[in-house]
ZAMARGU-4260 file (C-alpha; in steps of 0.2 Angstrom, whole numbers, plus 5000, padded with zeros to 4 digits):
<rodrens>
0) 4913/4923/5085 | 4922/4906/5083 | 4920/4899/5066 | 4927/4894/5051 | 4935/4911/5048
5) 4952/4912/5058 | 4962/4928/5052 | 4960/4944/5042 | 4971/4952/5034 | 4969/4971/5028
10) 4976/4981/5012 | 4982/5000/5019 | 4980/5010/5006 | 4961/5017/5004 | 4957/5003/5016
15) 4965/5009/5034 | 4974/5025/5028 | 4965/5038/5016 | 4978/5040/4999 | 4982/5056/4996
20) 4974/5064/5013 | 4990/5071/5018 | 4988/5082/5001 | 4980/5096/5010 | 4991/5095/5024
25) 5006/5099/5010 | 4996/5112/5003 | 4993/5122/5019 | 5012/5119/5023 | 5015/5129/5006
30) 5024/5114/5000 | 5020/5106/4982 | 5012/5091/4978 | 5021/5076/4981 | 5023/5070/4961
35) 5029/5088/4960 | 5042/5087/4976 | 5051/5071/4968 | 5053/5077/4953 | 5059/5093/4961
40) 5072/5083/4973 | 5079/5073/4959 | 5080/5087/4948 | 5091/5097/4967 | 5101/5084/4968
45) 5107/5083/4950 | 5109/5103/4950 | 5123/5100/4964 | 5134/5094/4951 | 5128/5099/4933
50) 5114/5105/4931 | 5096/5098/4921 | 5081/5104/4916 | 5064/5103/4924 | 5055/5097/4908
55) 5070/5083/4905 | 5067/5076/4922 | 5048/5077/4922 | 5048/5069/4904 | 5060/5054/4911
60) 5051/5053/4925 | 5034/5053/4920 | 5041/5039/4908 | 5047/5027/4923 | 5030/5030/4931
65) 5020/5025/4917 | 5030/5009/4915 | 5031/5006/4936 | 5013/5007/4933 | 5011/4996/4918
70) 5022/4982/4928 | 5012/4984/4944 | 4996/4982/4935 | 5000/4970/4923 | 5014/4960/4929
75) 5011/4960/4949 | 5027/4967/4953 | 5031/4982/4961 | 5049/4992/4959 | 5058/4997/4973
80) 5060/5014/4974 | 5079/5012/4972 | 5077/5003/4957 | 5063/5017/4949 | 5075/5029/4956
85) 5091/5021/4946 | 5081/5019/4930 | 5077/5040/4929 | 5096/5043/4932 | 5099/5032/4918
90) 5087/5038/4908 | 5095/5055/4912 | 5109/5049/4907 | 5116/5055/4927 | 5127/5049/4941
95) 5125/5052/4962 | 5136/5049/4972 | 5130/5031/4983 | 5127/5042/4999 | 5120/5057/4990
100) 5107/5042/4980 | 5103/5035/4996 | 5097/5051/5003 | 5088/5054/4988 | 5080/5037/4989
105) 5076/5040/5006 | 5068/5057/5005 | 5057/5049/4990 | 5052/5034/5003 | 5048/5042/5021
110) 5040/5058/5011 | 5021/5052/5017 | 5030/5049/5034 | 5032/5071/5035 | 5016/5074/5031
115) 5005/5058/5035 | 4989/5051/5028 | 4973/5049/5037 | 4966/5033/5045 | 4949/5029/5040
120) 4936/5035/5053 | 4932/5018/5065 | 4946/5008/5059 | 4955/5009/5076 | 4940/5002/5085
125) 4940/4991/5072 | 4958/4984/5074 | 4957/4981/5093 | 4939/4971/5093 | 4944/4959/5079
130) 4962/4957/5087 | 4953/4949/5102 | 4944/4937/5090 | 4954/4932/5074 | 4975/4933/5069
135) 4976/4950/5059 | 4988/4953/5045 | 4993/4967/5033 | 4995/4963/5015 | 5000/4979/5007
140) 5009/4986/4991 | 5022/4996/4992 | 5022/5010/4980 | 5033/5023/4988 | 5033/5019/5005
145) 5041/5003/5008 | 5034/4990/5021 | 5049/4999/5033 | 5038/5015/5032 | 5022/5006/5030
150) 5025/5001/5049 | 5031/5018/5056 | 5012/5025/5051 | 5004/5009/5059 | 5015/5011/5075
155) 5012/5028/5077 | 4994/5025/5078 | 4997/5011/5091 | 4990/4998/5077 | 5007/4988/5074
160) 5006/4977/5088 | 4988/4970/5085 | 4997/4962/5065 | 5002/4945/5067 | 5010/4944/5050
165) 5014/4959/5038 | 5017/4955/5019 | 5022/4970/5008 | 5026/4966/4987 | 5043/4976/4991
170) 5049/4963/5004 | 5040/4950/4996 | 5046/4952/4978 | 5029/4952/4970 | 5013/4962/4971
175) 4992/4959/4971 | 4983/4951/4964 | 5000/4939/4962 | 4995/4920/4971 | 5012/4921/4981
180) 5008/4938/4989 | 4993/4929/4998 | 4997/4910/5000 | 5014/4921/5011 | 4999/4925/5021
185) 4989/4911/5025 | 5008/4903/5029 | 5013/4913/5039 | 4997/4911/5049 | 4998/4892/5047
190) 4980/4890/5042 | 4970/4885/5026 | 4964/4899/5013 | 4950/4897/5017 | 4952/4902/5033
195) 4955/4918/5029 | 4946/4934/5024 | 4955/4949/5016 | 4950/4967/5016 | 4953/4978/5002
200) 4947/4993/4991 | 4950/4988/4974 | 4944/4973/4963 | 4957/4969/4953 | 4970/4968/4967
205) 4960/4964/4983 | 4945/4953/4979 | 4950/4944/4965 | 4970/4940/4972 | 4961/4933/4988
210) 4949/4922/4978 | 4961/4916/4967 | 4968/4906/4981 | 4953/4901/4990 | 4951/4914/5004
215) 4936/4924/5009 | 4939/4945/5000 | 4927/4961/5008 | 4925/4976/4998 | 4930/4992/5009
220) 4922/5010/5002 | 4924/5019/5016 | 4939/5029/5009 | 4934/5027/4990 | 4921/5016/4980
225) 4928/5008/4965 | 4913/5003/4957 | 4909/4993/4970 | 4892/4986/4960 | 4897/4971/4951
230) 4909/4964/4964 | 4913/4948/4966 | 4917/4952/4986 | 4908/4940/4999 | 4901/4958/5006
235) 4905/4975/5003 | 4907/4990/5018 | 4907/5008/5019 | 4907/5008/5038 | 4918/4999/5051
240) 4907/4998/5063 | 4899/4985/5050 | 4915/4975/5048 | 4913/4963/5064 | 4895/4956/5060
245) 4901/4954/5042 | 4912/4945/5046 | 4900/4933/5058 | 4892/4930/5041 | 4905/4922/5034
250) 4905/4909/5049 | 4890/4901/5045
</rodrens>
């Protein structure tokens, strides 16, 4: 498996855990969905002290999340959730205490840490036999769960220690498809770009971020396929068992 390919690195999200497959979980717990629960603990933690209605926190924000959205999309930057999190108490016109908003913030980023996502059948296997071959590296966005969370799921599993390198757009201070978020990764890893292959489910972000530096991008639709005809992906994969001769391909 020597060749011109020298690390991967994978996206999580819809790539090695399934978004949203804690949902059912949540549901069987008897507990809301989780854009209902953080509107729900914002709207707790202001009633302590004076109290808000439902529909003015949903409104404000349902506001912040459209523009979190439009700024992750457009501009390749993703808020922390602190920052999100400051914006709908200001938009509220509201004040919390620091440790109270820490809690709050806290609650909001380890929530898929209570009820946690599943990994994408074969990825495990995956992990292991390309760790014996090529450096492996994460490079993730960070929507709710920060890279500090992001890494409590992976070790959990007894995937951390087979990442080299970990780039997340909340410790890195941009997001995909951005330049910076993968030229951090080839870097770290001290090789060329095109030296490396990224994995990743969605176009825009995956495929064309790792292209526009150079590297090699796979389409993953084993969790979700995002119009996957038309892609500008070296190769696409629905299987992980797949993944390994892909790859061989791209050494030749």
């Amino acid at each position: 498996m020597a060749g011109k390919i020298k690390a991967i690195t994978f996206d999580l999200w819809d790539t090695v855990f399934i978004d949203d497959s804690d949902e059912p979980k949540r549901k069987a717990a008897d507990r809301h969905p989780k854009p209902v629960e953080r509107r729900q603990l914002v709207k707790e933690f202001l009633d302590r002290h004076v109290p808000v209605s439902r529909e003015i926190v949903n409104a404000v924000y349902d506001t912040v999340d459209a523009a979190f959205k439009k700024v992750w999309h457009d501009q390749h930057f993703t808020w922390r959730v602190a920052d999100r999190l400051a914006i709908i108490l200001q938009g509220l016109g509201r004040t919390l205490p620091e440790n109270e908003f820490n809690e709050l913030v806290r609650l909001h980023e380890e929530m898929e840490l209570e009820f946690r996502p599943d990994f994408v059948p074969g990825v495990h296997d995956a992990i292991k036999t390309l760790h014996q071959h090529y450096k492996l590296g994460v490079i993730s966005d960070a929507i709710f769960s920060p890279g500090r969370a992001l890494r409590i799921l992976l070790r959990d599993e007894g995937l951390l220690d087979y990442f080299d390198i970990f780039v997340f757009s909340d410790e890195i201070g941009c997001s995909k498809p951005e330049e910076r978020i993968f030229r951090a990764a080839f870097d770290r890893f001290n090789i060329e770009p095109q030296e490396l292959v990224h994995l990743g489910d969605r176009e825009h972000n995956d495929i064309k971020g790792a292209h526009r530096i150079g590297a090699h991008a796979i389409l993953c639709t084993a969790a979700i396929d995002r119009r996957s005809n038309g892609t500008e992906a070296e190769a696409v994969f629905n299987n992980y068992r797949q993944l390994a001769e892909i790859i061989d391909t791209l050494n030749f």
